[in-house]
Biopython code that builds the backbone (N, CA, C, O; Angstrom):
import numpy as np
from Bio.PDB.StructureBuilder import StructureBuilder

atoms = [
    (1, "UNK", "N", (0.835, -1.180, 0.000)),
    (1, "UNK", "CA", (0.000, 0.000, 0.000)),
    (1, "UNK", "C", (0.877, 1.240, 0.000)),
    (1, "UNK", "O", (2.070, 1.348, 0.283)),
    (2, "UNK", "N", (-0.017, 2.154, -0.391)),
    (2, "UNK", "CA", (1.180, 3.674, -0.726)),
    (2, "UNK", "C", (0.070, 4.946, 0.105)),
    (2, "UNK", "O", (-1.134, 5.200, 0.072)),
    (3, "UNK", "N", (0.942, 5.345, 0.613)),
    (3, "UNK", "CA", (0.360, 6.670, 0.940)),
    (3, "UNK", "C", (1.047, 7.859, 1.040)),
    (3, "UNK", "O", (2.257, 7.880, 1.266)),
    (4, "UNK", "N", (0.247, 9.054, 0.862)),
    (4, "UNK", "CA", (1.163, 10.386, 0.164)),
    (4, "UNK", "C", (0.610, 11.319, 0.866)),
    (4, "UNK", "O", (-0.572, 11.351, 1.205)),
    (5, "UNK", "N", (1.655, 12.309, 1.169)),
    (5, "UNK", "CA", (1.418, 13.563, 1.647)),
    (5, "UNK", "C", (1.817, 15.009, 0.722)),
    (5, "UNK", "O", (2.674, 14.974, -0.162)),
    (6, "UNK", "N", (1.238, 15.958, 0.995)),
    (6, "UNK", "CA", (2.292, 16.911, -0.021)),
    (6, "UNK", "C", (1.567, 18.353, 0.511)),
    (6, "UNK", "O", (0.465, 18.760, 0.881)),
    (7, "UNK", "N", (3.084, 18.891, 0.268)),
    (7, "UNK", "CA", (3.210, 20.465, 0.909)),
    (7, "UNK", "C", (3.652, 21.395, 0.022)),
    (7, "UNK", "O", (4.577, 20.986, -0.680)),
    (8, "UNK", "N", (3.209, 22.796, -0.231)),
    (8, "UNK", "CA", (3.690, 23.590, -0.736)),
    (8, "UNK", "C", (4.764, 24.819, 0.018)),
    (8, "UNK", "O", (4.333, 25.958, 0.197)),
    (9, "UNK", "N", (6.253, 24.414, 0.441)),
    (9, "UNK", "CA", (7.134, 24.915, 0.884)),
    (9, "UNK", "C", (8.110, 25.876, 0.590)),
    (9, "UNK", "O", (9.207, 25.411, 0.278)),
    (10, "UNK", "N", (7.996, 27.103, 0.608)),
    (10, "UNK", "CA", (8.819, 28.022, -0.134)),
    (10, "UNK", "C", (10.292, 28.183, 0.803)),
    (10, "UNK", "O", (11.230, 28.893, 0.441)),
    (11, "UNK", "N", (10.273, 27.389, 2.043)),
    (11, "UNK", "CA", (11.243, 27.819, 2.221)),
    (11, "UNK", "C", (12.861, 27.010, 2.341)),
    (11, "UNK", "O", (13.832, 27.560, 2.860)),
    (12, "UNK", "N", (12.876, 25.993, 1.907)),
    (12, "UNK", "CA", (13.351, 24.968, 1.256)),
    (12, "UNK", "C", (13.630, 24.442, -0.069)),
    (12, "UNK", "O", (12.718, 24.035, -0.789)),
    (13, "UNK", "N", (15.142, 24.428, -0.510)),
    (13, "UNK", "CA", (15.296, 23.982, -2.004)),
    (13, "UNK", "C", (15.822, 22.537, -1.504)),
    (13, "UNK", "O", (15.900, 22.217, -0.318)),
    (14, "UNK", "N", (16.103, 21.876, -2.389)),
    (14, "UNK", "CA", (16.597, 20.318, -2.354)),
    (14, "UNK", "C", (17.794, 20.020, -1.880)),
    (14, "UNK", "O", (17.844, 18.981, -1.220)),
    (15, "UNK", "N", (19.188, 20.872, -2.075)),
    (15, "UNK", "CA", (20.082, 20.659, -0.708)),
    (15, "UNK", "C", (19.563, 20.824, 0.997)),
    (15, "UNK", "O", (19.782, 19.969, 1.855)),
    (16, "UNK", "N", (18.874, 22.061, 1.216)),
    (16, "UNK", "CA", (18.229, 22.430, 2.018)),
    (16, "UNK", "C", (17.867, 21.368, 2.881)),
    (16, "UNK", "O", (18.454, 20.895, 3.854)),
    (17, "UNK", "N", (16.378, 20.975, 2.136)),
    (17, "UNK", "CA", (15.814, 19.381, 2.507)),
    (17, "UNK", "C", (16.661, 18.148, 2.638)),
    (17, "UNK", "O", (16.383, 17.548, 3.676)),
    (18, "UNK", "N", (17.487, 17.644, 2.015)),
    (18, "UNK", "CA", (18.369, 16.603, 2.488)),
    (18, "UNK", "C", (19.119, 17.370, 3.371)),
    (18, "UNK", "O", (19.026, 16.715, 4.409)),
    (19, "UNK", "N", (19.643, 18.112, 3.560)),
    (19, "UNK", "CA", (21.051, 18.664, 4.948)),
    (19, "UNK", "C", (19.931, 18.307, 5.957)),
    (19, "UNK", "O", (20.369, 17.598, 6.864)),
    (20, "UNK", "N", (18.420, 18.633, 6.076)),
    (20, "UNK", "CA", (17.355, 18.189, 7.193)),
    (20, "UNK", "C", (17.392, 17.282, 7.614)),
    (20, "UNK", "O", (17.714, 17.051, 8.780)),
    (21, "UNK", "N", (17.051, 16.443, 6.736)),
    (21, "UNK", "CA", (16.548, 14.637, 7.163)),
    (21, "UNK", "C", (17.429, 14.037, 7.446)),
    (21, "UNK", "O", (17.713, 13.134, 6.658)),
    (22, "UNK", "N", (18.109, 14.167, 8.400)),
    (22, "UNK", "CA", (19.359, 13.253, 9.202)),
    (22, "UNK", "C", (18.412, 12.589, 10.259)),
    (22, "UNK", "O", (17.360, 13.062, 10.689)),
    (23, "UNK", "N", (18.962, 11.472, 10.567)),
    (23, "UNK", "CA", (18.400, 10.396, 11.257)),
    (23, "UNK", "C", (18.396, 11.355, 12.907)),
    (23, "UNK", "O", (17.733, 11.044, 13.897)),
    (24, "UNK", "N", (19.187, 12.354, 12.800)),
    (24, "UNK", "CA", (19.450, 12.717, 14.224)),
    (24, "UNK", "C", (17.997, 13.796, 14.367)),
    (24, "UNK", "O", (17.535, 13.856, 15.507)),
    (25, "UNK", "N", (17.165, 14.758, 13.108)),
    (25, "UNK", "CA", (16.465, 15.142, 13.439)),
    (25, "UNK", "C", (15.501, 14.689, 13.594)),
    (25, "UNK", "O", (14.829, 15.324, 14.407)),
    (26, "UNK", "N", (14.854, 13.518, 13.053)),
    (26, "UNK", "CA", (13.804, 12.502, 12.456)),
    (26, "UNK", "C", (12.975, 12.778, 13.796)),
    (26, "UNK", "O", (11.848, 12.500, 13.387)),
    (27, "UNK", "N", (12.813, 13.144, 15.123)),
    (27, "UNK", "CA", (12.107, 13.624, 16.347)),
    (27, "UNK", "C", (11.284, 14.722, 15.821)),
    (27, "UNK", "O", (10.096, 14.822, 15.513)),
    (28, "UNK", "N", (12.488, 15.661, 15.816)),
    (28, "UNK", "CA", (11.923, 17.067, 15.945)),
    (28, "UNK", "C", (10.979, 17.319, 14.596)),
    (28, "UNK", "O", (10.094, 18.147, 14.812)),
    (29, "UNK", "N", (10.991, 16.790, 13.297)),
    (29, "UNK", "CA", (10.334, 16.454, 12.060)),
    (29, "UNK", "C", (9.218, 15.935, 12.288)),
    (29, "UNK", "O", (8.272, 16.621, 11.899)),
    (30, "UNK", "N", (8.907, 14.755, 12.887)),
    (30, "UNK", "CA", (8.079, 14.182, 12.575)),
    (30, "UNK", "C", (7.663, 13.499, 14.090)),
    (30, "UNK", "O", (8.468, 12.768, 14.666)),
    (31, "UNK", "N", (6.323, 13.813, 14.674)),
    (31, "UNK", "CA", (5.659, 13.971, 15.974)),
    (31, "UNK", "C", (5.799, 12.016, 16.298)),
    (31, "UNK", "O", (6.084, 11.440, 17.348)),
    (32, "UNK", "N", (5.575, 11.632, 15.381)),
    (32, "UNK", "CA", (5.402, 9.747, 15.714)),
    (32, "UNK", "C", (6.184, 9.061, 15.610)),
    (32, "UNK", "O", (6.090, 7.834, 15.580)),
    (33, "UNK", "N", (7.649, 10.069, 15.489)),
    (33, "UNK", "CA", (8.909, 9.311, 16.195)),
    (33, "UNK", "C", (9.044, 9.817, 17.509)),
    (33, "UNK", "O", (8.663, 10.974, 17.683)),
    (34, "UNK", "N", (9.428, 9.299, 18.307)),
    (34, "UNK", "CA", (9.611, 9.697, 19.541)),
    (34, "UNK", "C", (11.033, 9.804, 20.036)),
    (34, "UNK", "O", (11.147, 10.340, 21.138)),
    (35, "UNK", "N", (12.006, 9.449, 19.514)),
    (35, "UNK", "CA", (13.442, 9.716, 19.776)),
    (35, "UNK", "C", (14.511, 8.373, 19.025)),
    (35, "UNK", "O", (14.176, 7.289, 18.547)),
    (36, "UNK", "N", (15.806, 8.974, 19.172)),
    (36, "UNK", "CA", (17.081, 8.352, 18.389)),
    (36, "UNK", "C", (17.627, 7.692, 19.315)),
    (36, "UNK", "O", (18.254, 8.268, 20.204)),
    (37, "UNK", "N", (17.468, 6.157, 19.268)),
    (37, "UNK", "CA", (18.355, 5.803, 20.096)),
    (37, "UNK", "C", (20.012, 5.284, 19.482)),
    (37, "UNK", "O", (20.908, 4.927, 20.246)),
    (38, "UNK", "N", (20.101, 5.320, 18.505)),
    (38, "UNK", "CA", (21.833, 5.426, 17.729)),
    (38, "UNK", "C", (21.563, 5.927, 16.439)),
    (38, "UNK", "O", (20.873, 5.430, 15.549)),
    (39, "UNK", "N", (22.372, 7.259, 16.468)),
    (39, "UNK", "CA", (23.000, 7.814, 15.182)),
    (39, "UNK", "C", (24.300, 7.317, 14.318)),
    (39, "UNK", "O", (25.469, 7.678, 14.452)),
    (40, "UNK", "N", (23.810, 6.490, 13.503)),
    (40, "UNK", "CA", (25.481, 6.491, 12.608)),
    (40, "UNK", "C", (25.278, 6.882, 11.153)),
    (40, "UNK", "O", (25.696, 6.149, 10.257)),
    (41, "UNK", "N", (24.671, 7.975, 10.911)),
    (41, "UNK", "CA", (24.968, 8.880, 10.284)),
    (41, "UNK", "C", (23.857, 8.454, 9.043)),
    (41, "UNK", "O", (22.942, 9.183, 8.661)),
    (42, "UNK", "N", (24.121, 7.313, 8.602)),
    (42, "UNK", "CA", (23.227, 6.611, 7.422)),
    (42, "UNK", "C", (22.277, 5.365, 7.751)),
    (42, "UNK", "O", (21.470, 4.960, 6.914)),
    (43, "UNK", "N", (22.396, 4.858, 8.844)),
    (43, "UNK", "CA", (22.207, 3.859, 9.786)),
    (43, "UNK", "C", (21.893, 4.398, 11.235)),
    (43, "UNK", "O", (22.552, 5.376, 11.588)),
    (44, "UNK", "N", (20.912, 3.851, 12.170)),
    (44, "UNK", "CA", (20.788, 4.416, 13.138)),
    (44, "UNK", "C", (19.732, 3.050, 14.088)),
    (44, "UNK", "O", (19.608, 1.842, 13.886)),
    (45, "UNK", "N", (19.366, 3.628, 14.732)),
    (45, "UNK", "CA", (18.065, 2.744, 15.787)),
    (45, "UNK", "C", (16.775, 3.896, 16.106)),
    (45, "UNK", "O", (17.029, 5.051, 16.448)),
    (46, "UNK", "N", (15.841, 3.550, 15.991)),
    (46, "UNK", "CA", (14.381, 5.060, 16.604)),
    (46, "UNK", "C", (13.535, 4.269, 17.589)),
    (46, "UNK", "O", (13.696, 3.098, 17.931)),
    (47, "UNK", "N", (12.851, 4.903, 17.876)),
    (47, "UNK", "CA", (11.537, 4.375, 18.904)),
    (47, "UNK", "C", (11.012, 5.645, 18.226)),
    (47, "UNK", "O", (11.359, 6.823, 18.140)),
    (48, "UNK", "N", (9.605, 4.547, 17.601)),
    (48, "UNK", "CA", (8.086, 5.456, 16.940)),
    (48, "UNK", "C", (7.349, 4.745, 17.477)),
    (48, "UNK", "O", (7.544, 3.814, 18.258)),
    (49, "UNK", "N", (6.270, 5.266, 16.975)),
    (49, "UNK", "CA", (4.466, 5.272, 17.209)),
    (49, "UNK", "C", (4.881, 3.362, 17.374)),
    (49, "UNK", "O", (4.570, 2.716, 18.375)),
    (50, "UNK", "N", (5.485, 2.870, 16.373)),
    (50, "UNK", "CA", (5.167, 1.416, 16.236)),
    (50, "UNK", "C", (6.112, 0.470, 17.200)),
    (50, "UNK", "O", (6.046, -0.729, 17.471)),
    (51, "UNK", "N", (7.115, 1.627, 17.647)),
    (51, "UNK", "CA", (7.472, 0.593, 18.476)),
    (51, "UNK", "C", (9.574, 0.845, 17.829)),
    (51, "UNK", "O", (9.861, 1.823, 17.138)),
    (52, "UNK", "N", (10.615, -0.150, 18.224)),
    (52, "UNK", "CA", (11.836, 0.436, 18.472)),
    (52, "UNK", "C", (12.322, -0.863, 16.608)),
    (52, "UNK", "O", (12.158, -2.022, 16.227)),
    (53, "UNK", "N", (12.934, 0.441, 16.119)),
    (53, "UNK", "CA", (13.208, -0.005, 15.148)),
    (53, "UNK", "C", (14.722, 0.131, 14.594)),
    (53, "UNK", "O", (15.339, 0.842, 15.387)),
    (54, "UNK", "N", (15.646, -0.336, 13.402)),
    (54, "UNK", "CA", (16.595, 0.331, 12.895)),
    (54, "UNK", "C", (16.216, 0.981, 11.583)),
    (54, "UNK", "O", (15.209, 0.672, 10.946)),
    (55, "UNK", "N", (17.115, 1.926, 11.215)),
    (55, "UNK", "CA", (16.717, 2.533, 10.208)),
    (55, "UNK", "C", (17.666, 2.710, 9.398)),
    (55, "UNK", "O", (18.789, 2.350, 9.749)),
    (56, "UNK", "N", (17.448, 3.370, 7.968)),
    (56, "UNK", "CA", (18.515, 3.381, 7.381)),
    (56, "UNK", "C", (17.581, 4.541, 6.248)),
    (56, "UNK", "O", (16.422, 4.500, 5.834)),
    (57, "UNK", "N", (18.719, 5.528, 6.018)),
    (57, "UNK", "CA", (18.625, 6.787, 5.119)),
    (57, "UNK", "C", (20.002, 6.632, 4.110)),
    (57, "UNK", "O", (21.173, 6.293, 4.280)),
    (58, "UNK", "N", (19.266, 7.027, 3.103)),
    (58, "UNK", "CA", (19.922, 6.997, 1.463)),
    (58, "UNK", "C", (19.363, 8.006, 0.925)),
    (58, "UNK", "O", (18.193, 8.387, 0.912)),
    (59, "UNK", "N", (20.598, 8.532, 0.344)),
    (59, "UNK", "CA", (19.991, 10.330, -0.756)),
    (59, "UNK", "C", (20.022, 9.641, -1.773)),
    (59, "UNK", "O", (20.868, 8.800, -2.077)),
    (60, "UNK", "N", (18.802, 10.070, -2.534)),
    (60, "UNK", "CA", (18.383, 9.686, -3.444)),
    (60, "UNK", "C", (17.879, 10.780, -4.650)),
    (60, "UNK", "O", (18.123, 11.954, -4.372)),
    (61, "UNK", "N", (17.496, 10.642, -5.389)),
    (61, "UNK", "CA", (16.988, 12.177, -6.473)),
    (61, "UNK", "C", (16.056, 12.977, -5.987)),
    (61, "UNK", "O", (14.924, 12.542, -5.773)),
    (62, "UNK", "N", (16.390, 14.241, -5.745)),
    (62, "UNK", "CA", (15.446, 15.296, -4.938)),
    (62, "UNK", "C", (15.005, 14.926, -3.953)),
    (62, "UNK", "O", (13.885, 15.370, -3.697)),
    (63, "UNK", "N", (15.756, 13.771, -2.736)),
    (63, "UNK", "CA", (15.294, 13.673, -1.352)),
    (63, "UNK", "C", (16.181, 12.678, -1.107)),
    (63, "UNK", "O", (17.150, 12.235, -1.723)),
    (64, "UNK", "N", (15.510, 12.351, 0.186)),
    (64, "UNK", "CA", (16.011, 11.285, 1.029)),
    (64, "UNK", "C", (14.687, 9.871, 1.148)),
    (64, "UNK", "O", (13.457, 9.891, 1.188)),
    (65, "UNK", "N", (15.570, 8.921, 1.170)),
    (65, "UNK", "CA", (14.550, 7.705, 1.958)),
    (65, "UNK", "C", (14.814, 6.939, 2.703)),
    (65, "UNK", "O", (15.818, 6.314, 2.363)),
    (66, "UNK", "N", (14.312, 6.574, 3.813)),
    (66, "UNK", "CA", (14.243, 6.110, 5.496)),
    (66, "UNK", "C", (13.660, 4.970, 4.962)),
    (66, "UNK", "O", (12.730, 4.967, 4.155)),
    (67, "UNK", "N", (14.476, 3.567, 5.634)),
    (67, "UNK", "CA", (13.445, 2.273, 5.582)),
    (67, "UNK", "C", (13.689, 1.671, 6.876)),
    (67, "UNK", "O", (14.634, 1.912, 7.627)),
    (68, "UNK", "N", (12.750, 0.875, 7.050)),
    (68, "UNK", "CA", (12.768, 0.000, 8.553)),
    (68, "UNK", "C", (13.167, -1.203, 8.432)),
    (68, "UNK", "O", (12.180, -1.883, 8.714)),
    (69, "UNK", "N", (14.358, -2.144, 8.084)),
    (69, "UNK", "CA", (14.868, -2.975, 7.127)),
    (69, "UNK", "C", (14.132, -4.133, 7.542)),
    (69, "UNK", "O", (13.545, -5.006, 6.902)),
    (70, "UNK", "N", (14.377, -3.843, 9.299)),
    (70, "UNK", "CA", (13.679, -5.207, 10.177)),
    (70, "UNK", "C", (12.064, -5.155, 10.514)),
    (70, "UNK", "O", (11.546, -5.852, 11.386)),
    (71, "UNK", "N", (11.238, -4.065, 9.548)),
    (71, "UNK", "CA", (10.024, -4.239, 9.800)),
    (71, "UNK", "C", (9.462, -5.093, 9.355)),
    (71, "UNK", "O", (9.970, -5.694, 8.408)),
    (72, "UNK", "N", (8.067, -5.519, 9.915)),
    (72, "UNK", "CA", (7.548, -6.786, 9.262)),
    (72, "UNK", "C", (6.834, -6.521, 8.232)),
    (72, "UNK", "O", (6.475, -7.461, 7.523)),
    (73, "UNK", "N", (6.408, -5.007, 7.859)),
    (73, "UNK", "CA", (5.406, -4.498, 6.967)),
    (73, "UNK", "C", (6.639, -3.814, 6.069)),
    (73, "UNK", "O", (6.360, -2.822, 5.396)),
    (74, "UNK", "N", (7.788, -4.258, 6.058)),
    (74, "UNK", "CA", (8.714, -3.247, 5.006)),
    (74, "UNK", "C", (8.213, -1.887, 5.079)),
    (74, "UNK", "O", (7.796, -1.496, 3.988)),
    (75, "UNK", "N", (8.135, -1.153, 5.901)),
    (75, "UNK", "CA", (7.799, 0.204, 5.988)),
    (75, "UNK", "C", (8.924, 0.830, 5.332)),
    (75, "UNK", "O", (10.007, 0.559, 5.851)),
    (76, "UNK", "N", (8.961, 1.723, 4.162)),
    (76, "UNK", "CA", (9.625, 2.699, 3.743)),
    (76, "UNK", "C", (9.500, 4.146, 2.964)),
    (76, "UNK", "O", (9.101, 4.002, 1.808)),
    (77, "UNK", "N", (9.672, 5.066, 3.225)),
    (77, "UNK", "CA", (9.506, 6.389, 3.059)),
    (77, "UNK", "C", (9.985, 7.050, 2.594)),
    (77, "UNK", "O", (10.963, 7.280, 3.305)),
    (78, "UNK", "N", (10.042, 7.887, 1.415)),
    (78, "UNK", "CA", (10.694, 9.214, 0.894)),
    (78, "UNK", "C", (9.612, 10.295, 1.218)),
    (78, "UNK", "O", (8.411, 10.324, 1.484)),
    (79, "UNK", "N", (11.237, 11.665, 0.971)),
    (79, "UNK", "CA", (10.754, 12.925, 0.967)),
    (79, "UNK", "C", (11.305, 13.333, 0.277)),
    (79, "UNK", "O", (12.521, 13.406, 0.457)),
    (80, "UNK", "N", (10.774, 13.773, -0.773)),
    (80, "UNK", "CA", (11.688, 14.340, -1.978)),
    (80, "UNK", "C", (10.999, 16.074, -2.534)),
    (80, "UNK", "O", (9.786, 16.176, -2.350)),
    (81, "UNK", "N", (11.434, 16.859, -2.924)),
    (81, "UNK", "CA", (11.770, 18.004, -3.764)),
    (81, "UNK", "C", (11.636, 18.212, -4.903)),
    (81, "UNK", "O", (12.437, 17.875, -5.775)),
    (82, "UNK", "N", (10.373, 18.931, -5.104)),
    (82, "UNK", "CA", (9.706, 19.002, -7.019)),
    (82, "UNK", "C", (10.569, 20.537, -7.362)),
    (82, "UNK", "O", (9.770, 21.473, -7.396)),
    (83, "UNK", "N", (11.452, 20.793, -7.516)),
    (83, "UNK", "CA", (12.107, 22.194, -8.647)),
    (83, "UNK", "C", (11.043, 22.969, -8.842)),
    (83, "UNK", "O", (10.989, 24.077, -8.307)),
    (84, "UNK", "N", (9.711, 22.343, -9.900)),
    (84, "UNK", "CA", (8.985, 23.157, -10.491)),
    (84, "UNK", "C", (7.972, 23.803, -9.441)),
    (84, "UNK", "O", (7.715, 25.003, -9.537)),
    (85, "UNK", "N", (7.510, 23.179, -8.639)),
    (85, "UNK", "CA", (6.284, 23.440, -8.128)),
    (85, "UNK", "C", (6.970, 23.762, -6.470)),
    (85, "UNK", "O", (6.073, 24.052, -5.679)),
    (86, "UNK", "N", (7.909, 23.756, -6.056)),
    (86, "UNK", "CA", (8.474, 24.011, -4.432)),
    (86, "UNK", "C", (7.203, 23.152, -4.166)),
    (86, "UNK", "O", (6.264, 23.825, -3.740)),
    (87, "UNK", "N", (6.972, 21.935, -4.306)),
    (87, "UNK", "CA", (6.068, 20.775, -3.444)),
    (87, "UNK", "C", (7.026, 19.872, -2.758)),
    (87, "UNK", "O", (8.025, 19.577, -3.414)),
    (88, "UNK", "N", (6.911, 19.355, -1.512)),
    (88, "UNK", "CA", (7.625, 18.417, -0.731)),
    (88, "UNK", "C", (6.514, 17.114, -0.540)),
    (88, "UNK", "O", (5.495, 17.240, 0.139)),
    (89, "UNK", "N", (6.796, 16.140, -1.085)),
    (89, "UNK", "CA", (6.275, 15.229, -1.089)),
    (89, "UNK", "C", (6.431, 13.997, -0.018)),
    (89, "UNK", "O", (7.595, 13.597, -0.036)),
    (90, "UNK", "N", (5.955, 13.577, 0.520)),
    (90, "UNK", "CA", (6.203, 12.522, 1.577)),
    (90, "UNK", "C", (5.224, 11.507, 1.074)),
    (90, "UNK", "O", (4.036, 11.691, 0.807)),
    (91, "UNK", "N", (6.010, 10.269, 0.979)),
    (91, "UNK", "CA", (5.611, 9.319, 0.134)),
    (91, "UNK", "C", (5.830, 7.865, 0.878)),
    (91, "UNK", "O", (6.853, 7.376, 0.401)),
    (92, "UNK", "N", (5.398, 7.207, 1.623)),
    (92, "UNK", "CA", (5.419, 5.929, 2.056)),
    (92, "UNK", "C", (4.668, 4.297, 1.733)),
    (92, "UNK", "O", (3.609, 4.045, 1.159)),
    (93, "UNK", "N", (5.276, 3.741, 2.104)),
    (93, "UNK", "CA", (4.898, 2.260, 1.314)),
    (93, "UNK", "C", (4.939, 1.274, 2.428)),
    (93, "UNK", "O", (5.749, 1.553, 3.312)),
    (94, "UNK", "N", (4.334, 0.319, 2.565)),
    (94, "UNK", "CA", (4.356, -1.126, 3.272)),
    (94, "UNK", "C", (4.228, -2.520, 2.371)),
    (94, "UNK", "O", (4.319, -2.306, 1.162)),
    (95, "UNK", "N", (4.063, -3.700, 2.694)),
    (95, "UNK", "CA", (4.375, -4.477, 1.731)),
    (95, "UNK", "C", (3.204, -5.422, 1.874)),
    (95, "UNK", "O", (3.121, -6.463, 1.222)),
    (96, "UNK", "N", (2.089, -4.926, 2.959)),
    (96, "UNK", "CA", (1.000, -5.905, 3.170)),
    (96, "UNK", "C", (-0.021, -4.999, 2.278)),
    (96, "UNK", "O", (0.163, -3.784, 2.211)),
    (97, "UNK", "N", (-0.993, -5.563, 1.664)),
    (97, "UNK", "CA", (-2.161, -5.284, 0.845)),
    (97, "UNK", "C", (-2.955, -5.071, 1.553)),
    (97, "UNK", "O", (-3.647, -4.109, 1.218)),
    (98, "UNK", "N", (-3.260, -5.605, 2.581)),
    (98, "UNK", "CA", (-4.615, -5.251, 3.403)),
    (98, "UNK", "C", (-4.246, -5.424, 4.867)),
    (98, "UNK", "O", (-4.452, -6.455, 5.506)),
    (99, "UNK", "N", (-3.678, -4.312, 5.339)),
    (99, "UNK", "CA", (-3.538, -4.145, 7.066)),
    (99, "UNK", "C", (-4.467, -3.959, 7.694)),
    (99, "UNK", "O", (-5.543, -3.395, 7.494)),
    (100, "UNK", "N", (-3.969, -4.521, 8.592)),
    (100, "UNK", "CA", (-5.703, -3.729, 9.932)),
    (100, "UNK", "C", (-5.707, -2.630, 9.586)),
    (100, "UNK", "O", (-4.720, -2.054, 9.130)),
    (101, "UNK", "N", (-7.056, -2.032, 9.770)),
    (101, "UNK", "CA", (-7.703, -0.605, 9.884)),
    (101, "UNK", "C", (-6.808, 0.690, 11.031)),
    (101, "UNK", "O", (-6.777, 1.896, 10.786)),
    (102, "UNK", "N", (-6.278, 0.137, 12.036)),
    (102, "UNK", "CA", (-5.817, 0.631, 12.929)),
    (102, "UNK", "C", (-4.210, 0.980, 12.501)),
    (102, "UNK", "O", (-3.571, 2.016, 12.684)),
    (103, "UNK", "N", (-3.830, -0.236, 11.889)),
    (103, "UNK", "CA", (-2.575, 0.412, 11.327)),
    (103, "UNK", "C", (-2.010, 1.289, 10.676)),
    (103, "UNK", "O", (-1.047, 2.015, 10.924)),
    (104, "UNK", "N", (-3.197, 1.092, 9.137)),
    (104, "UNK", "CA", (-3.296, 2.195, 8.906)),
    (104, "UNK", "C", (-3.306, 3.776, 8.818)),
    (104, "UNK", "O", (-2.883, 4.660, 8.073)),
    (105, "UNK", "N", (-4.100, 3.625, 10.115)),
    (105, "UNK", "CA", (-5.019, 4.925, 10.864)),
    (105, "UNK", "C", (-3.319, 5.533, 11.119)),
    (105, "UNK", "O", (-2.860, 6.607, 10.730)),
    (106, "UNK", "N", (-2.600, 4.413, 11.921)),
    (106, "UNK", "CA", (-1.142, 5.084, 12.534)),
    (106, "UNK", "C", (-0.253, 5.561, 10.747)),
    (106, "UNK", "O", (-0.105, 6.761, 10.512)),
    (107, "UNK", "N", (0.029, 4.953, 10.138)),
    (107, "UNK", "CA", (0.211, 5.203, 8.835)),
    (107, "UNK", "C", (-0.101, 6.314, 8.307)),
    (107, "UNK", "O", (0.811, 7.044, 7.920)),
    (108, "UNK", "N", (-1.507, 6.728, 8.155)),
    (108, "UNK", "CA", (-2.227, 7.944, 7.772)),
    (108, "UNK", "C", (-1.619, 8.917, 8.648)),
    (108, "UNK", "O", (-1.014, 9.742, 7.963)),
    (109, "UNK", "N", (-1.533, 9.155, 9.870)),
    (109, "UNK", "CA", (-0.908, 9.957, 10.769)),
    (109, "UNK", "C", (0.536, 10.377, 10.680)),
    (109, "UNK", "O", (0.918, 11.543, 10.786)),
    (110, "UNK", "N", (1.086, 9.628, 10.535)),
    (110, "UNK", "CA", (2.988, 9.449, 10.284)),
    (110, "UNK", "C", (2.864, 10.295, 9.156)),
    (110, "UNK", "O", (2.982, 11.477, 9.478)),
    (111, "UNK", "N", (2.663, 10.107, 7.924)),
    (111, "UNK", "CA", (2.467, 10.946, 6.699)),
    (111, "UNK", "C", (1.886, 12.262, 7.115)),
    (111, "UNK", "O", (2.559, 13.108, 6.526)),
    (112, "UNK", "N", (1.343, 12.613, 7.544)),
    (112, "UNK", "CA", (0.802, 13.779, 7.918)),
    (112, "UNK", "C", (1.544, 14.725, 8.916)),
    (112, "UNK", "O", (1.376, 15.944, 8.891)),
    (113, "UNK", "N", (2.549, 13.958, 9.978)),
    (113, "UNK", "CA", (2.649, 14.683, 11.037)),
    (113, "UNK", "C", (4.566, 14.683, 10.889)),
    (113, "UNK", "O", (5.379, 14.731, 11.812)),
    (114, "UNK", "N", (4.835, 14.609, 9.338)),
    (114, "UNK", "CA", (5.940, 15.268, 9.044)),
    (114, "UNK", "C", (6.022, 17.215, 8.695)),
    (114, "UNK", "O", (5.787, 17.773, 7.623)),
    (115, "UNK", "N", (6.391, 17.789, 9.889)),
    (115, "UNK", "CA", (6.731, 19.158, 9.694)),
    (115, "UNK", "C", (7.801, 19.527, 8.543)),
    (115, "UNK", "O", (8.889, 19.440, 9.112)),
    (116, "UNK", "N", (7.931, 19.749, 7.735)),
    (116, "UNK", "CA", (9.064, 20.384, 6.626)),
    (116, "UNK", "C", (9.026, 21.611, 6.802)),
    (116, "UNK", "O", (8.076, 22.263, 6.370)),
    (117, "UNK", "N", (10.214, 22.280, 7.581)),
    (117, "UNK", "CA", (10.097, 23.690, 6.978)),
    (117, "UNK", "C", (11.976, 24.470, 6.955)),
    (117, "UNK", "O", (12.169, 25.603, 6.516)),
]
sb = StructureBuilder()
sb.init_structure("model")
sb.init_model(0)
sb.init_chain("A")
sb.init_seg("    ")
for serial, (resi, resn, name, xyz) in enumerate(atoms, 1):
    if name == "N":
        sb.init_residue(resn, " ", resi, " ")
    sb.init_atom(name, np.array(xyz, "f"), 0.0, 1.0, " ", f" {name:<3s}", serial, name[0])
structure = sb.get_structure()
């Protein structure tokens, strides 16, 4: 399943936005992480909404993407940078077709309760 968010951000270009998304801010960004428990720079450990995970960030074309390698739902996420339109897109994926309703619900939220600015 895919779910999308999107912002119209003027105050951010695409270096901008990647120098952001370091595993070390991923708190202060986004409300349904709750903190870093190891930074290594591209690699790390979090405690979110779902519980204590590792993570891993890769720059990629006009953003960054965060995956949860050891999740059971392959949770993974970009935020990437449209040139034309200053839109910031937040874009996430899981690998089950039909999750509980509740998971979701947390899903729908995570996408939403990324601050970009």
């Amino acid at each position: 399943m895919e779910f999308f968010a999107r912002t119209n951000n003027q105050n951010l270009d695409e270096d901008s936005l990647k120098n952001q998304l370091t595993i070390a801010m991923l708190p202060a960004l986004c409300s349904s992480i709750d903190s870093v428990i190891l930074d290594n720079k591209d690699s790390g450990r979090i405690y979110c909404v779902w519980g204590e995970f590792d993570i891993n960030r890769e720059e990629i074309d006009h953003g960054i993407r965060f995956t949860l390698p050891r999740c059971p739902n392959a949770l993974a996420w970009t935020i990437t940078y449209d040139d034309d339109t200053s839109e910031i897109t937040v874009h996430c994926t899981i690998n089950t077709a039909e999750p509980d309703t509740d998971f979701i619900d947390t899903i729908k939220q995570f996408v939403v309760d990324w601050q970009i600015n």
